[in-house]
C-alpha positions as CSV (number, residue, x, y, z in Angstrom):
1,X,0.0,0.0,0.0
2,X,1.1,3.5,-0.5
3,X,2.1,5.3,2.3
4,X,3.7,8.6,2.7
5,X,7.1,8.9,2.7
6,X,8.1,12.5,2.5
7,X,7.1,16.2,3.9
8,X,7.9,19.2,2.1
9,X,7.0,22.1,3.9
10,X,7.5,26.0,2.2
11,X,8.6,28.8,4.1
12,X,9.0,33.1,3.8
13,X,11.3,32.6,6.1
14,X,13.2,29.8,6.7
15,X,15.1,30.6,10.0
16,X,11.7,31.7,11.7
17,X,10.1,28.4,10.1
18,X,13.2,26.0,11.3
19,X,13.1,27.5,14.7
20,X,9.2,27.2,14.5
21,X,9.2,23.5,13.8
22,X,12.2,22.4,15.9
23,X,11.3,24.1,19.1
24,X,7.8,22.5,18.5
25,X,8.6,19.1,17.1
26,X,12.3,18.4,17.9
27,X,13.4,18.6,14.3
28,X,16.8,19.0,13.3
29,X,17.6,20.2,10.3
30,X,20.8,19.7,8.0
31,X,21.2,21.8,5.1
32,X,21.3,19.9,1.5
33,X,24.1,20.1,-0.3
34,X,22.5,21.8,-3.8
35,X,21.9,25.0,-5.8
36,X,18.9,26.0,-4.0
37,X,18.3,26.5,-0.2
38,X,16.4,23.3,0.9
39,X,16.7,21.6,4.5
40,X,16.2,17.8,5.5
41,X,14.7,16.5,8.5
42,X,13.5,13.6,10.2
43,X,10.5,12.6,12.0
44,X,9.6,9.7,14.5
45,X,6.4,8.2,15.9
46,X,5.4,8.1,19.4
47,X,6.9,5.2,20.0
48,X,10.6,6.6,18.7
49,X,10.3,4.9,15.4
50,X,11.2,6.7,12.1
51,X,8.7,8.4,10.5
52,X,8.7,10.3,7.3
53,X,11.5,12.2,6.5
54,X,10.8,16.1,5.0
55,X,12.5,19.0,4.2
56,X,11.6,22.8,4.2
57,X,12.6,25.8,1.3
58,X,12.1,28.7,0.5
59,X,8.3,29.2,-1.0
60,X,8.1,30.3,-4.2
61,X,5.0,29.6,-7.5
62,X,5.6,25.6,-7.0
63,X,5.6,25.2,-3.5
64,X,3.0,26.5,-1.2
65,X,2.2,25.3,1.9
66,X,3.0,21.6,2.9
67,X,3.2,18.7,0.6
68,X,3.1,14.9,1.4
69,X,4.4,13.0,-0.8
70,X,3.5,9.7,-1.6
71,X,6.2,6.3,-2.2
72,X,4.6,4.5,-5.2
73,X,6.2,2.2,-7.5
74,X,6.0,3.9,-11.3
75,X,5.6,7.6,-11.5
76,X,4.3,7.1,-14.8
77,X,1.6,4.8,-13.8
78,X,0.4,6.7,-11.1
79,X,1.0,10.0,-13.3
80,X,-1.8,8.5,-15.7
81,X,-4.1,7.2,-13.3
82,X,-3.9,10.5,-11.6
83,X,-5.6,12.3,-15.0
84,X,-8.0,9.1,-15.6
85,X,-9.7,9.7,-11.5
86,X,-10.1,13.3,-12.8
87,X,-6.9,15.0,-10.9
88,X,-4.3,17.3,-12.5
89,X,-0.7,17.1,-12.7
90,X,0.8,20.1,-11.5
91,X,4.2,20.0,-11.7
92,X,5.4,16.5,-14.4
93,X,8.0,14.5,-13.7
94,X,11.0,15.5,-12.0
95,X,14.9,14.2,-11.3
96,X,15.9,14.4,-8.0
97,X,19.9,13.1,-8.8
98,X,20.7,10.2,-6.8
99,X,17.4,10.3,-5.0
100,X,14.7,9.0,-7.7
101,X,11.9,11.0,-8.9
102,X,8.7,13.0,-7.8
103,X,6.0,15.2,-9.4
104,X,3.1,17.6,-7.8
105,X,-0.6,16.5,-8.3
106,X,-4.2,17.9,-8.0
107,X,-6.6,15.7,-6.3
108,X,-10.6,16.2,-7.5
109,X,-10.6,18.5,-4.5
110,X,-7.9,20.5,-5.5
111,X,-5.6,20.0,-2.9
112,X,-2.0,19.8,-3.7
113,X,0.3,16.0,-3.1
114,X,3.0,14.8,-4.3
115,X,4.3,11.6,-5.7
116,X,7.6,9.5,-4.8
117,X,9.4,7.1,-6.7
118,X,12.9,6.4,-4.8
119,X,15.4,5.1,-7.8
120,X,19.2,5.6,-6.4
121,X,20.4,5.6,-9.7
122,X,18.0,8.4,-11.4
123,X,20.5,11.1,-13.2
């Protein structure tokens, strides 16, 4: 079953967000070695195991708010099926180097989620 395996959160400000997050949830956050500002962190349940893991940048036009992104298996099945339930994709398919790949959908509903598929060799 799908699950979600990743948080993106956006931010004005990232300092007063980190701060925000830490001192409320504990996070730490490590900065991403990369061209554009963008800070990992991880979560745990209640019972100390790992959770999702996230990371938080600077908002701009494709990121607003906070994103969940979902672990599927093919981008490009779930990409279709997506458009066949009557959802939009928002943002297509994306590299992340090293990482795998991910793109932005709209539900029926609107609301914004992403999609995951972890390939350590995606250049």
């Amino acid at each position: 079953m799908a699950t979600i395996v990743h948080i993106d959160i956006s931010a004005d400000d990232l300092k007063r967000a980190k701060e925000f997050y830490g001192e409320l949830f504990n996070w730490d956050f490590n900065l991403y070695p990369g061209p554009a500002e963008y800070y990992l962190f991880e979560t745990s349940g209640l019972d100390g195991k790992p959770g999702a893991g996230g990371g938080i940048a600077k908002r701009d036009d494709s990121n607003q708010g906070i994103t969940n992104f979902i672990g599927v298996d093919s981008l490009d099945d779930y990409l279709a099926r997506v458009e066949e339930l009557g959802g939009k994709v928002a943002l297509g398919k994306m590299t992340v180097p090293g990482w795998g790949y991910m793109a932005v959908c709209l539900d029926t509903e609107g609301n914004r989620f992403g999609l995951w598929q972890e390939d350590r060799d995606a250049k």
